[in-house]
C-alpha positions in Angstrom: 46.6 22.4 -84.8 44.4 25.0 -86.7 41.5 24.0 -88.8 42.7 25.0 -92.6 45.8 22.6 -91.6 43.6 19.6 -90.1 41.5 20.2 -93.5 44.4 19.8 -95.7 45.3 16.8 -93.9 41.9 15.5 -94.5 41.8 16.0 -98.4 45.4 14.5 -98.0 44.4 11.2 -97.6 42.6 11.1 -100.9 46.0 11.7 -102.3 47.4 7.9 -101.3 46.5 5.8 -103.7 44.6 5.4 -107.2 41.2 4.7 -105.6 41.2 7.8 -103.4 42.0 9.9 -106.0 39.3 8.2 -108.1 36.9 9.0 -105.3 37.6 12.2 -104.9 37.5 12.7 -108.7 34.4 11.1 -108.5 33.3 13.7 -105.5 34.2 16.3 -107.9 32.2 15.1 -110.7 29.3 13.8 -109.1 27.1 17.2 -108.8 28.5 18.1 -112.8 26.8 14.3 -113.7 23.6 15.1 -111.7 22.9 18.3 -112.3 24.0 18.6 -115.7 22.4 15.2 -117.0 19.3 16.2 -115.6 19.4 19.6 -117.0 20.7 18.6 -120.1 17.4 16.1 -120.8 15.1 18.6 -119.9 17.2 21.5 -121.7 14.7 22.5 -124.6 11.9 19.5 -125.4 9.5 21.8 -126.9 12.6 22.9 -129.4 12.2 18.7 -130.3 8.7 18.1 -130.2 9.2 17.4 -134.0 10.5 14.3 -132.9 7.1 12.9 -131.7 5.2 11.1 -133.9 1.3 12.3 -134.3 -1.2 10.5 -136.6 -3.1 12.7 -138.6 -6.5 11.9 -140.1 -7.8 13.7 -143.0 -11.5 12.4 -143.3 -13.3 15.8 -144.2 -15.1 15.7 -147.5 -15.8 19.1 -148.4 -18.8 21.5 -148.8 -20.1 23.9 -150.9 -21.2 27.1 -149.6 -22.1 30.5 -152.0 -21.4 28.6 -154.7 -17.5 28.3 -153.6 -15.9 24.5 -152.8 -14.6 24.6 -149.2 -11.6 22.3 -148.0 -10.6 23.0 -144.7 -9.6 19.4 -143.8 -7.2 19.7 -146.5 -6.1 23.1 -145.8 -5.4 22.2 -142.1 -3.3 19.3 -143.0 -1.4 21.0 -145.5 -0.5 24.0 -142.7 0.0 21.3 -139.8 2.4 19.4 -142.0 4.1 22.3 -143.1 4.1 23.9 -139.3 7.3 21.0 -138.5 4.9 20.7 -134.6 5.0 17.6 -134.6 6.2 13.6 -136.7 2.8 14.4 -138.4 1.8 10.8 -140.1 -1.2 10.8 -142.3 -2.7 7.7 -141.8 -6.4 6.5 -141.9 -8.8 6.1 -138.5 -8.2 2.8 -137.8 -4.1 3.0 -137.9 -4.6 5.9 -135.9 -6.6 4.3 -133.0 -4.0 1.2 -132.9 -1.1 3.5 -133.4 -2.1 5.5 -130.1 -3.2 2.4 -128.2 -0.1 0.5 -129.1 2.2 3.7 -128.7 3.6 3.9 -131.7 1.9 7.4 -132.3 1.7 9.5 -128.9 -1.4 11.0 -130.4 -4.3 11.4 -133.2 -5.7 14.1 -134.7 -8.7 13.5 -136.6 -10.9 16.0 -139.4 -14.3 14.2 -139.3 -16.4 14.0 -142.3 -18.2 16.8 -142.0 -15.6 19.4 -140.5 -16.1 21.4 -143.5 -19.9 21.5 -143.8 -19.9 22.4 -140.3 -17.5 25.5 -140.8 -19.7 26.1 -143.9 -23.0 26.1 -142.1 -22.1 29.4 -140.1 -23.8 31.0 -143.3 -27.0 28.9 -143.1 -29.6 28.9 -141.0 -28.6 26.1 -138.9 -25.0 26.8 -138.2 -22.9 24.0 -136.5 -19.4 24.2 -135.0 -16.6 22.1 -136.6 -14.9 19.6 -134.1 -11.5 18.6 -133.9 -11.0 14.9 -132.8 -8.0 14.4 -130.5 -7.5 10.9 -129.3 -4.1 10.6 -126.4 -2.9 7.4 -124.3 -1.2 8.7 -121.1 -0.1 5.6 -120.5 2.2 6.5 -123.3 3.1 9.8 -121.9 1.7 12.1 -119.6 3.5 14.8 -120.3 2.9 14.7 -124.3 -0.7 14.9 -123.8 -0.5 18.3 -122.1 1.9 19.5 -124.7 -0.9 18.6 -127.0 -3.4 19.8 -125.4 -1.7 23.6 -125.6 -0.9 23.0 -128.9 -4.1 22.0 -130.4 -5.8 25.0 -128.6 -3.7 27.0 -131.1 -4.6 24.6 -134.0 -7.7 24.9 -133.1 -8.4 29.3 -132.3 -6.2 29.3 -136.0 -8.5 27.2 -137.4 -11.6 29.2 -136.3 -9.9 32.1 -137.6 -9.6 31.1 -140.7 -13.6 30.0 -140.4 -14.5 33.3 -139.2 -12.9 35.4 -141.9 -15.0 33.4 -144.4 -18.1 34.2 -142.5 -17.4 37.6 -141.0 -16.3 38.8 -144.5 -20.1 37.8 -145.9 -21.5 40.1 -143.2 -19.5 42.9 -144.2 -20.9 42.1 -147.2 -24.4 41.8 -145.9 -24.0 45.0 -144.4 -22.9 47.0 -147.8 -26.3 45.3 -149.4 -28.3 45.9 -146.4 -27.2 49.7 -146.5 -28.2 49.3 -150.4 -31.5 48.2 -149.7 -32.1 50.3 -146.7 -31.7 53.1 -148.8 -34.7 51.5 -151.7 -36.3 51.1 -148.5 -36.0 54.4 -147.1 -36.7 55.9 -150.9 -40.3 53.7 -150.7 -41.1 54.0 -147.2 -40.7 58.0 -148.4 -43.2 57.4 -151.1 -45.5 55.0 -149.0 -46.0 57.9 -146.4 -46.8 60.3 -149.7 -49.3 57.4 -150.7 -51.0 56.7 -147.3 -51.1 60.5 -147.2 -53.5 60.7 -150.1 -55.0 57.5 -148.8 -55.8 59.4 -145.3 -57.5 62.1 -147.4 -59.2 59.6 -149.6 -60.5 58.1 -146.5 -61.8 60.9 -144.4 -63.7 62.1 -147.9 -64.8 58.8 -148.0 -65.9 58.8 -144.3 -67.5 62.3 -145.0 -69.3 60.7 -148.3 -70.5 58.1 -145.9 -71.7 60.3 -143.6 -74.1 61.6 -146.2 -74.8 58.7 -147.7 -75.7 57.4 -144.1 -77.9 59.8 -144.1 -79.5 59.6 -147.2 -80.2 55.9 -146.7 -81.4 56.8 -143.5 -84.0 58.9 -145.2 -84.4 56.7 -147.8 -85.4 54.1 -145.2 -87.3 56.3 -143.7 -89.4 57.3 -146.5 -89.7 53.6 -148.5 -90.8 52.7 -144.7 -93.8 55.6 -145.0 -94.3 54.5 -149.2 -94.3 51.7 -147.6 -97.3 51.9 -145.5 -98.8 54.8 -147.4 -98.4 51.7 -150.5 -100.3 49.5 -147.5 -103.1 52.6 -147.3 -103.3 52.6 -151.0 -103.9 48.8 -151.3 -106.6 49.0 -148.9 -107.5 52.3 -150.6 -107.6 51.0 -153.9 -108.9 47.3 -152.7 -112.3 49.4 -151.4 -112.4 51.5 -154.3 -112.0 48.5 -157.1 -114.6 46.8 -154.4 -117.1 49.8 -154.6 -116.5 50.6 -158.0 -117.3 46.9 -158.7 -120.4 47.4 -156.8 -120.8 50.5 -158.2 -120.8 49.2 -161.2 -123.2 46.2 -160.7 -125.9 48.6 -159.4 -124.9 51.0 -162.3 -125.7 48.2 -164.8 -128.9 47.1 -162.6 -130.1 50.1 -162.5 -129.2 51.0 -166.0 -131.4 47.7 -167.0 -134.2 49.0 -165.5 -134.1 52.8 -166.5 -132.8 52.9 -169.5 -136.2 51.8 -171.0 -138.0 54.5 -169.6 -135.6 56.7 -170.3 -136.2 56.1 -173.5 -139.7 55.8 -173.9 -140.2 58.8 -171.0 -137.7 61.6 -172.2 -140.5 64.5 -173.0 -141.8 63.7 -169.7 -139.0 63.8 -167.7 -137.6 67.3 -169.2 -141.7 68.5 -168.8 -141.3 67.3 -165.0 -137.6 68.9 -164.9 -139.4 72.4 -166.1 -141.5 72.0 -163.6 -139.5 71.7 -160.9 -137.4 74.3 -162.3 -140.1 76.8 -162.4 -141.3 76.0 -158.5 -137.9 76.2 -157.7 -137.8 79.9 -159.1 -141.0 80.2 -157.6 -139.8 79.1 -154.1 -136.8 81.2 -154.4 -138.7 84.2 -155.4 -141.1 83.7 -152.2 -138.2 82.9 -149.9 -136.6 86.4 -151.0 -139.7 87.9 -149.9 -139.9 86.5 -146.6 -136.4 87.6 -146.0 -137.1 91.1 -147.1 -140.9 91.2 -145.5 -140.3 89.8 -142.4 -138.8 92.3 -140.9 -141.1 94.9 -142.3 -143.9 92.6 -140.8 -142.8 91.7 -137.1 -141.8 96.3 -137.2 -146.1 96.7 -138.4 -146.9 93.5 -136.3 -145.7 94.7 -133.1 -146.9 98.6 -133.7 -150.2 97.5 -134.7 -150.4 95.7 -131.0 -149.1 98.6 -129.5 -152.1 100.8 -130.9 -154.8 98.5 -130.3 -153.4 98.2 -126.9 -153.6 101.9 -126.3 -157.4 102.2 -128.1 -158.0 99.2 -126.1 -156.5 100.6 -122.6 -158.2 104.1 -123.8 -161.8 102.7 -124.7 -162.2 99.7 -122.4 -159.6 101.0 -118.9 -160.7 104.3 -118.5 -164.0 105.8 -116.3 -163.0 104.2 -113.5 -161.3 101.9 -114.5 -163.8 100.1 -116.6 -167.5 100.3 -118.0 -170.7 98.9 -116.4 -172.0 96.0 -118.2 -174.9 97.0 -120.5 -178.1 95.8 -120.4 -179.3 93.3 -122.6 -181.1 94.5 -125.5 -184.4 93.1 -126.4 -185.4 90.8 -128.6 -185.8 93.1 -131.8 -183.0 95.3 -130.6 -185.0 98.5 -129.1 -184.2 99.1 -125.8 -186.4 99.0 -123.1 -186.3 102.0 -122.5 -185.6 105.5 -124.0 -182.2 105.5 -126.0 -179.4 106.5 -123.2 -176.0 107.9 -124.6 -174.5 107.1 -121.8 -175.9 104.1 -121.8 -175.6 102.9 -125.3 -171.8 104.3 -124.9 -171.8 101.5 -122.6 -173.2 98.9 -124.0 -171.6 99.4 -126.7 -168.4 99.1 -124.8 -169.5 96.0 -122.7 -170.0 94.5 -126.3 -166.7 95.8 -127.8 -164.0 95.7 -125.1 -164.1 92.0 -124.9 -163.6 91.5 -128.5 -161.1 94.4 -128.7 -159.1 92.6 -125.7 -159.4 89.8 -128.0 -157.9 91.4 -131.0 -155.3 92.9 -128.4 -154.4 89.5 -127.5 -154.4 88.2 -131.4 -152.2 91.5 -132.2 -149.6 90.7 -129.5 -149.4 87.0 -130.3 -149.0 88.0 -134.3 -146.4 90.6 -133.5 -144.6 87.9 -131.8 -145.2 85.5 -134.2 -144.0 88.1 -136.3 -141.1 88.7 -134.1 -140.7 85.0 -134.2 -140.4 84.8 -138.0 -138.0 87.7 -138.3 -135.6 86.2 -135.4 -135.6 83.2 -137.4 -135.0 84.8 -139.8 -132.5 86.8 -139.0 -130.9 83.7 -137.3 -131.1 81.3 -140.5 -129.8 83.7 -142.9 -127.1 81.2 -143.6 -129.3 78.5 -143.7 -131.7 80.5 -146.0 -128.6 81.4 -148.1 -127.7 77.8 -148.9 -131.3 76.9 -149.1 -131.6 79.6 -152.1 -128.3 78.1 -153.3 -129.5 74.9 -153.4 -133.0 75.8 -154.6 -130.9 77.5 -157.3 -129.0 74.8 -158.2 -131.6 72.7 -158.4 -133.7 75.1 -160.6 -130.2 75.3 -163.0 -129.8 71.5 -163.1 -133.7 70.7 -163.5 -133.3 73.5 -166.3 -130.2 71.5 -167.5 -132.4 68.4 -167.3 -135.1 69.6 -169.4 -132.3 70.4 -172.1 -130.5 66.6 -171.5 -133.8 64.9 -171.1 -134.4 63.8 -174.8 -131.2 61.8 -174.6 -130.6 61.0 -171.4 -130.7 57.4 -172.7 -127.7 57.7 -174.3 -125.6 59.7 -171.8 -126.8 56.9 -169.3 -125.5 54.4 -171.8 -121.9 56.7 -172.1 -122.1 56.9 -168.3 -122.6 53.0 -167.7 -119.6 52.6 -169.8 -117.7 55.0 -168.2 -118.2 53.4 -164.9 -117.3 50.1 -166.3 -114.0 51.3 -167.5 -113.9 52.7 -163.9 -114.4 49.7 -162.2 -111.8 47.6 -164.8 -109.7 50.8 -164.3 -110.2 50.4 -160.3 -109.7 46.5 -160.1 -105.8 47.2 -162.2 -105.6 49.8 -160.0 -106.0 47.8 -156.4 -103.7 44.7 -158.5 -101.1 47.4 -158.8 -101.4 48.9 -155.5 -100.8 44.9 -154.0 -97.7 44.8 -156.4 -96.3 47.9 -155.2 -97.0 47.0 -151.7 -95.4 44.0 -151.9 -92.5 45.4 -153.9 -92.4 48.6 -151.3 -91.8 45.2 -148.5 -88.7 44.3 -150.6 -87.5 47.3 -150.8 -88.2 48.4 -147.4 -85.8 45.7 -146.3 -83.0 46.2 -148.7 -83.9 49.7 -147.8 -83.1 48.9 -143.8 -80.1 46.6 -145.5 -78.4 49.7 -147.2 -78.7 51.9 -144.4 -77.3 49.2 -141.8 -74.7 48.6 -144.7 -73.8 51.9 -144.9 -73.5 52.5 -141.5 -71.1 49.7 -140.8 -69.4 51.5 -143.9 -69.3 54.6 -142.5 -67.8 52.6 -139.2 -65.3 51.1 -141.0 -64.5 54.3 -143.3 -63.9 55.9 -139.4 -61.6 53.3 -138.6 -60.1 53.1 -142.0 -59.1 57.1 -141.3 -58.2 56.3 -138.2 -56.2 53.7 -138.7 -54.6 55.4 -142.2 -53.7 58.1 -139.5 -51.5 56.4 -137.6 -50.5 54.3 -140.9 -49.7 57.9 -141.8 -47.4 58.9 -138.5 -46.2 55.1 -138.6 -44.9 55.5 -142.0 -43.8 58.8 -141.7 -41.4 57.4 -138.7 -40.7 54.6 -140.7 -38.7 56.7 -143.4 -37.3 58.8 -140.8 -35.5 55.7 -138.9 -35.1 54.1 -142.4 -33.2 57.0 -143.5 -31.1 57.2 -140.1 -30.8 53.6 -140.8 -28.8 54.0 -144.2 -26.3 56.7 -142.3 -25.7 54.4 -139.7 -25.7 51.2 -141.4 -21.8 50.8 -142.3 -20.6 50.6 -146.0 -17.4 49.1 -146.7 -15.7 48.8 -149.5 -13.1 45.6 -150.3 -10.2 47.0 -148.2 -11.7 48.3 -145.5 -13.7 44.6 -145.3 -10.8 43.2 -145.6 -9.1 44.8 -142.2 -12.1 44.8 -140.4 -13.0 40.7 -141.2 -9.1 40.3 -139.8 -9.9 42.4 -136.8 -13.2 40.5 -136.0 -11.9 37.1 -137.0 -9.0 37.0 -134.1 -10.6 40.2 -132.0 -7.8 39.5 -129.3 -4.8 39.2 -129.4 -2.4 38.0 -126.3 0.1 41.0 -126.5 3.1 38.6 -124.1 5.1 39.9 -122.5 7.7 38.0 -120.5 10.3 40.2 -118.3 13.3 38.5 -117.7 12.4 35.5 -119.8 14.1 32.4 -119.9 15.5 31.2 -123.5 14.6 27.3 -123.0 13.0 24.9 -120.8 16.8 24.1 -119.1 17.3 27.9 -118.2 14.0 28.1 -116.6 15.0 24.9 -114.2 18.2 25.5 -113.7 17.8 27.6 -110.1 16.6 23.8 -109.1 18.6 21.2 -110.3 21.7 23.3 -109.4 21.2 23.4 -105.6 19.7 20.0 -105.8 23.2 18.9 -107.3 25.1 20.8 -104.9 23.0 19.0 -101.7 23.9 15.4 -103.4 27.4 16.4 -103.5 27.5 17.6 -99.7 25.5 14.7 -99.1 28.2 12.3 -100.9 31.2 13.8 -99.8 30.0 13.6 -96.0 30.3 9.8 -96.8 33.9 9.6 -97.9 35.1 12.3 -95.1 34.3 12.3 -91.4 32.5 15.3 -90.2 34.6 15.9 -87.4 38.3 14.9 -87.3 39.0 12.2 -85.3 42.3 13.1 -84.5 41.1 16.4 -83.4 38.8 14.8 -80.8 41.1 12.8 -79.4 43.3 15.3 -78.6 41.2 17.4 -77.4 41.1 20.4 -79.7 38.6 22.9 -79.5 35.0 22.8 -80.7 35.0 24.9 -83.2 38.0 24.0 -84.3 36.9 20.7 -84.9 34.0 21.6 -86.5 35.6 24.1 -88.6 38.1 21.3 -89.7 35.6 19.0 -90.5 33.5 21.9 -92.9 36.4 23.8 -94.5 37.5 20.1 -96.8 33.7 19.9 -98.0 32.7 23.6 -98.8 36.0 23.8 -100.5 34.6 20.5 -102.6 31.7 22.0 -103.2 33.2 25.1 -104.6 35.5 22.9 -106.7 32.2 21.0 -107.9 30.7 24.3 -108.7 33.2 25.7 -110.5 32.8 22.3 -112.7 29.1 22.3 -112.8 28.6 25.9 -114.1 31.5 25.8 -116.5 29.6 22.6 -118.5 26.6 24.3 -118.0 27.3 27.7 -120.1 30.6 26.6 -121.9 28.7 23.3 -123.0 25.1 23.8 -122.8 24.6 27.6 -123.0 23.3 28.4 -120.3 23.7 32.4 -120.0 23.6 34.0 -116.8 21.8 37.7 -115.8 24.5 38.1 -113.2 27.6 35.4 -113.9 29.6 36.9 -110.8 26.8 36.9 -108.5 25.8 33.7 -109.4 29.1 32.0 -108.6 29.4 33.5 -105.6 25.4 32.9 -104.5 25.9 29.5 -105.1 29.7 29.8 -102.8 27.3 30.5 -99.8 24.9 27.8 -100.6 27.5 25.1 -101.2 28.9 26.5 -97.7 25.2 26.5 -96.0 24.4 23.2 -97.3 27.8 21.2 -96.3 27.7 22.7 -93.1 23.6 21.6 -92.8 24.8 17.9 -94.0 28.1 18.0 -91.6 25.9 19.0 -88.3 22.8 16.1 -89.3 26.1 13.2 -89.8 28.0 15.0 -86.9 24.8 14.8 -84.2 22.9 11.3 -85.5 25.6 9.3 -86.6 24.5 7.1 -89.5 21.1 7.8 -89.0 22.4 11.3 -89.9 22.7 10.6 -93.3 19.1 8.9 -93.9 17.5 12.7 -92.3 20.2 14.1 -95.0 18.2 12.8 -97.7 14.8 13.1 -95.6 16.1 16.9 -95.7 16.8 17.2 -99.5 13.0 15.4 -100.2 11.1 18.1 -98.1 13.5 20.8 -99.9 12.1 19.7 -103.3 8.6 19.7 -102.4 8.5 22.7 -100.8 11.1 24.9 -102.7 8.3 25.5 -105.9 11.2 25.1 -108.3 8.7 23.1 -110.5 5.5 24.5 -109.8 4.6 27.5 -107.7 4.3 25.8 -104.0 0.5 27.5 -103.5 -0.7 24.7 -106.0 1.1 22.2 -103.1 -0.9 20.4 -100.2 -0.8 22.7 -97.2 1.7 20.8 -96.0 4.4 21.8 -98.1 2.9 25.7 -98.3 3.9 25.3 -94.6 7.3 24.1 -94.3 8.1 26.2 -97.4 9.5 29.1 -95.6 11.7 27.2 -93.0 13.8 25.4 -95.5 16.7 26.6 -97.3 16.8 25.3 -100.6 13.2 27.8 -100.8 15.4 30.8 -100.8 17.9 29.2 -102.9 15.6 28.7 -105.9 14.3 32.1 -105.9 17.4 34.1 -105.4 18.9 31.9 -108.5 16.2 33.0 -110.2 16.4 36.6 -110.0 20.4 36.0 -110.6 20.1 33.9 -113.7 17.3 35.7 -115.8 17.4 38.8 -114.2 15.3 40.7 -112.1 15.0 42.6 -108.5 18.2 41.4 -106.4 15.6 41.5 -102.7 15.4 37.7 -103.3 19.0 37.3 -103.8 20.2 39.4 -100.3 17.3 37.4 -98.4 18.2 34.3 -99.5 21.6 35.3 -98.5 21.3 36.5 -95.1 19.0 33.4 -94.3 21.9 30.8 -95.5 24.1 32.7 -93.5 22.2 32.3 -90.6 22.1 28.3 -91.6 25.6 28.3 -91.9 26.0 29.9 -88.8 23.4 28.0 -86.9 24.7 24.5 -88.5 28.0 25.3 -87.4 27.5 25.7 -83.7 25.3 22.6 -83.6 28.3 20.7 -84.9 30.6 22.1 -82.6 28.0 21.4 -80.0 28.2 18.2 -81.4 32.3 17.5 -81.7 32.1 18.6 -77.4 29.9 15.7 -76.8 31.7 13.2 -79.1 35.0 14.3 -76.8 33.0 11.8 -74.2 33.1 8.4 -74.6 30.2 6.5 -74.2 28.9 2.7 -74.9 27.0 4.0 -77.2 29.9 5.1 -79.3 31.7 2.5 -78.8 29.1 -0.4 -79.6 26.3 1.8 -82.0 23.2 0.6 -82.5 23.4 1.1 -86.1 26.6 1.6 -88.5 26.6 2.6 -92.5 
C-alpha cells in the first residue's frame, strides 16, 4: 500500500467516534490556542499602560527667580496627567510608599520640595540640579519597572528642557546686554587709552622735571653742605673776632683810661713832637735821596782817585830800580850832615813819602770799595730804599696829620673807644648769629640731604611711573582693540531669533528614528516566535495521538520509506491545517499584517513539514523517551533562537548551539517575511529545513527498518507513556 493511502487510513480512525473527532479537533486547535493566547496577551501592552496605576507626588513649593514665581512641580503634574502614560493618582508621600509596597500602585513618582528652587538656581551662583524621586517594587512587576524606567527618562530630558529654556533664554539675554556693555566698554577703554596717553606725557615731563629738580637739590645739597661749613668757618670766624674785639675792646678802654688824660693835658706837646718827627722824616728822606743819587757818583770818583794815587804811587815810589834807597836820618835840627844832595834829598824825601803814599794807596782802594760797597747796596736795595722813603713819607704825612689832630686827639680817642665798643657789641651779635645760622645751616643741611634723596626716589618712581604708563598705554590700547572685536563677535539677538536659538540649545539633539521595516505593535514584533513555537507543540501533540510509523505497515513488511512517509504525511498535513487556522485568527482577528502573506504561508508549510518530521524521527528512534527529548528539543530552540532578545546577550552556551537548531533560522526568516526586509534569511532558512526534513526523514526510515525486528526490548520496554 502507498503512503498517501496508509495516511488517510491513519487520520481515518479519528473519524469513529465523538472523542476522536474531538481530539483531532482538539489537534487542530491546539497551536491556534497557544500561539494565539500567547500572542494575543502580549499583542500591544505599551498601547495599555494607561491601565497601570502610578502614584504621583506633588510636594514642590515653588521658587522665585528674576522676580518671576516658578512652578514646575505643578507644571509637571499637570502635563503627566494630561499625557494618559500612565493611572496617574495624586496622592501624598506616605500613600505613595504603602501603595507601592502593598502593590496597589506599581510605582511612585515624587516632586520633592525643592524641585523648583533647584531648577531655579541654574541662574544663581550655586546652581543645583532638580531630582525626580521614583520609588518601584519588582516584586510587583519586573517588567513595569523597566517600562518606567524608559519612560521617566523622557519625563525627565522634557522636564530639563523645559528648565533649560528658562535659563538658556537669560543668557541670550546676557549676551545682548554684554554686547551692550561691551560696546560702553570699548567706547571708555577708547577714551582710557586717550587719557593714559596724556598721562604717559604728563609722566615723562614729570620724569624730565625730576631730573632737574634732582639736580637742583643735588646742588642745593651741595651748596647748604659748603654754607654749611663755610656757616661752621664763620662761627669760629665770628667767635674769634667778637673774642678779639672783646679784648680789643678791654685794652681799648684800659688803654683809653690811662691816655686819655694825657692826651688831654699833653695835646701841644704831642703835635710839637709829631712836627718834629715830621721834619726829620723830611730830613731823612731828603738825605736818603742823596745817597741814592751820590753814591754812585762817589764809588765812579772813589775808585778813580785809587787808581791815580796808585799810578803816582807806582810812578814815585816803583821806579829807579824798582824802588829808592832809604834816606839817611836827618839830624836833630833838620840840616843834614852833610852838604844838601838832590839826589839825596829826592830820596829821602821818597823814603819818607812812599810809605805814607802806599798808605793812602791802601786807604783810596779800601774807600773806593767801600764806595763800591755803598753803591752795590745801593743799587741792590733800591726797593728796599723805595719803601723806606715810602714809609718815611708816610710817616712824615701822618706825623704832619698828627700835629693838625693833636689838640683833640682826646676826643677822637673818646669817638674811637666808642666806636670799638659798638664793634665789639656789633661782633658779639655777630658770632650769636653766626651760631644761629650754623645751627639752622645743620637743619637745613639734612632736609637738604632729605629733599634730594626724596627727589631721587621721585624721580625713580616718576621712571617707573612712565614706564609703567607705557605699557598701561599699549595695554589699553589693546584693550579697546579686543574690546571692540569683542562687541562684533559678541552675538545680539533680538526676541525671535532668542527664541529659536533657546529651543535649539535647550533639546540640542534630537533622535532623528528611523525604524526600516518596523513592526506596528509589540504582538507583530513576536510573532516570528510564538508561531513556530506553536507549530512544534502541535507536532509535538499530534505525535501523541498518531503512531509515527504505521504498525500495520511494519508488519507487513512495507518499505522504509514508505513507512516513514506514511507515518509523516497525516502530521504535516495537521500542521498545515493548524496553520491555516492559526494565521487566519491572527490577521482576520488580531491584525496581524504580513510583508509577504504568500510567502509566509508557505515558509511556515516547510517548517510545519521540518518540524513533524524532527518530532516523528525523535518518537520513531527513542520510543517514549522520544517525546521527553521532543520537548528537551523545543527548550534549547527557544533559548537559542533570539526570538526575545538577540542571542549574543545569551551565555555562550546558547551563542553555540544557536546555529545547529532549526527554529534559529525559522525566527529570522519570519522576520524578514512578516515586516519586510532582504529575503537571504528567508531562502537560508529554507534550504537548512529542507535539509532537516530530509535528514529526519531517513533517520525514521532507518528507524521503521529496525522496528521490522522484533526484539525483547519491544516487546517488554523499559518505559511506556
Amino acid at each position: 500500500m502507498r503512503s498517501p493511502k496508509l495516511a488517510a487510513l491513519e487520520l481515518k480512525r479519528f473519524g469513529r467516534g465523538k472523542l476522536p473527532r474531538a481530539a483531532l479537533v482538539a489537534l487542530l486547535l491546539l497551536p491556534l490556542l497557544y500561539g494565539a493566547l500567547y500572542l494575543w496577551s502580549f499583542w500591544d501592552p505599551y498601547g495599555r499602560l494607561d491601565k497601570i496605576p502610578v502614584a504621583l507626588v506633588n510636594e514642590d513649593q515653588g521658587a522665585t527667580a528674576g522676580g518671576k514665581k516658578i512652578t514646575a512641580g505643578d507644571e509637571i503634574t499637570g502635563k503627566l496627567l494630561d499625557s494618559k502614560v500612565f493611572d496617574w493618582q495624586e496622592v501624598n508621600a506616605k500613600d505613595a510608599k504603602d501603595g507601592v509596597e502593598s502593590g496597589a500602585y506599581y510605582l511612585s513618582l515624587t516632586m520633592p520640595s525643592d524641585f523648583s528652587k533647584r531648577i531655579a538656581s541654574s541662574s544663581g551662583d550655586s546652581p543645583e540640579t532638580g531630582a525626580l524621586q521614583v520609588a518601584t517594587n519588582d516584586s510587583n512587576n519586573y517588567i513595569v519597572g523597566q517600562i518606567s524606567r524608559s519612560v521617566f527618562s523622557e519625563v525627565r530630558t522634557a522636564a530639563s528642557t523645559n528648565a533649560s529654556r528658562g535659563f538658556l533664554d537669560k543668557i541670550f539675554i546676557s549676551f545682548s546686554d554684554i554686547h551692550d556693555a561691551t560696546a560702553k566698554a570699548a567706547k571708555g577703554a577708547k577714551d582710557l587709552d586717550g587719557g593714559i596717553g596724556k598721562a604717559k606725557k604728563g609722566s615723562k615731563d614729570l620724569a624730565n622735571g625730576l631730573k632737574d629738580a634732582k639736580k637742583g637739590s643735588g646742588d642745593l645739597s651741595g651748596g647748604i653742605r659748603k654754607l654749611d661749613t663755610g656757616a661752621a668757618d664763620l662761627a669760629a670766624g665770628s667767635k674769634k673776632v667778637a673774642d678779639g674785639t672783646k679784648q680789643l675792646a678791654q685794652k681799648v678802654n684800659g688803654v683809653a683810661g690811662q691816655v686819655r688824660p694825657y692826651l688831654k693835658d699833653d695835646g701841644k706837646s704831642i703835635a710839637r713832637a709829631a712836627q718834629l718827627v715830621a721834619d726829620s722824616s723830611k730830613a731823612a728822606r731828603h738825605h736818603l735821596d742823596t745817597l741814592v743819587k751820590g753814591a754812585p757818583v762817589a764809588a765812579a770818583d772813589a775808585r778813580k782817585g785809587a787808581q791815580d794815587l796808585a799810578a803816582v804811587h807806582k810812578q814815585f815810589c816803583e821806579s829807579a830800580g824798582g824802588g829808592a834807597s832809604a834816606p839817611k836820618a836827618p839830624s836833630a835840627d833838620g840840616a843834614a850832615a852833610d852838604a844838601p844832595d838832590p839826589a839825596a834829598a829826592e830820596a829821602a824825601l821818597k823814603a819818607r813819602a812812599c810809605p805814607v803814599l802806599a798808605r793812602g794807596v791802601t786807604a783810596a782802594q779800601n774807600a773806593a770799595k767801600v764806595a763800591e760797597d755803598v753803591n752795590a747796596m745801593v743799587r741792590d736795595s733800591k726797593g728796599e730804599l723805595a719803601t723806606l722813603d715810602t714809609r718815611l713819607a708816610d710817616l712824615q704825612s701822618k706825623s704832619q696829620a698828627l700835629v693838625k689832630e693833636a689838640p683833640h686827639l682826646d676826643d677822637d680817642l673818646k669817638a674811637a673807644v666808642t666806636k670799638v665798643n659798638a664793634l665789639n657789641s656789633g661782633a658779639q651779635q655777630v658770632s650769636q648769629g653766626a651760631a644761629k645760622l650754623h645751627t639752622g645751616l645743620g637743619s637745613a643741611r639734612t632736609g637738604a640731604s632729605d629733599l634730594d634723596n626724596g627727589v631721587g626716589k621721585l624721580r625713580t618712581g616718576a621712571n617707573d611711573l612712565d614706564g609703567g604708563l607705557f605699557k598701561l598705554a599699549d595695554g589699553s590700547g589693546k584693550l579697546a582693540g579686543g574690546l571692540h572685536d569683542g562687541v562684533d563677535r559678541i552675538p545680539d539677538y533680538d526676541k525671535d531669533s532668542r527664541d529659536k536659538r533657546t529651543e535649539v540649545m535647550a533639546d540640542p539633539v534630537k533622535l532623528a528614528s528611523q525604524s526600516m521595516h518596523k513592526a506596528p505593535n509589540y504582538g507583530t514584533g513576536f510573532a516570528p516566535y510564538f508561531i513556530p513555537l506553536s507549530l512544534w507543540v502541535g507536532s509535538m501533540v499530534a505525535y501523541m495521538l498518531i503512531q509515527p510509523l504505521n504498525r500495520r505497515a511494519l508488519a507487513a513488511g512495507a518499505s522504509a520509506w514508505r513507512i516513514a512517509f506514511a507515518g509523516w504525511l497525516p502530521v504535516a498535513a495537521l500542521g498545515l491545517l493548524q496553520i491555516a487556522a492559526l494565521m487566519s485568527v491572527l490577521h482576520f482577528a488580531l491584525g496581524l499584517e504580513m510583508a509577504r502573506p504568500a510567502g509566509t504561508i508557505a515558509f511556515l508549510a516547510l517548517v510545519t513539514c521540518c518540524f513533524s518530521a524532527i518530532v516523528q524521527w525523535l518518537n520513531a528512534r527513542f520510543g517514549a523517551a522520544g517525546r521527553i527529548l521532543v520537548l528537551a528539543v523545543l527548550m534549547l530552540q527557544l533559548t537559542s533562537a533570539g526570538g526575545t532578545y538577540p542571542v549574543q546577550t545569551s551565555p555562550t552556551f546558547f551563542n553555540a548551539i544557536h546555529p545547529f537548531l532549526p527554529m534559529t533560522y525559522v525566527v529570522e526568516g519570519l522576520r524578514r517575511l512578516i515586516s519586510g526586509g532582504g529575503l537571504e534569511p528567508v531562502w537560508t532558512g529554507s534550504v537548512v529545513l529542507a535539509a532537516f526534513t530530509a535528514g529526519a526523514l531517513a533517520l525514521t526510515a532507518l528507524s521503521a527498518r529496525r522496528k521490522q525486528v522484533w526484539t525483547l526490548d519491544r516487546l517488554h520496554p523499559e518505559l511506556s507513556l
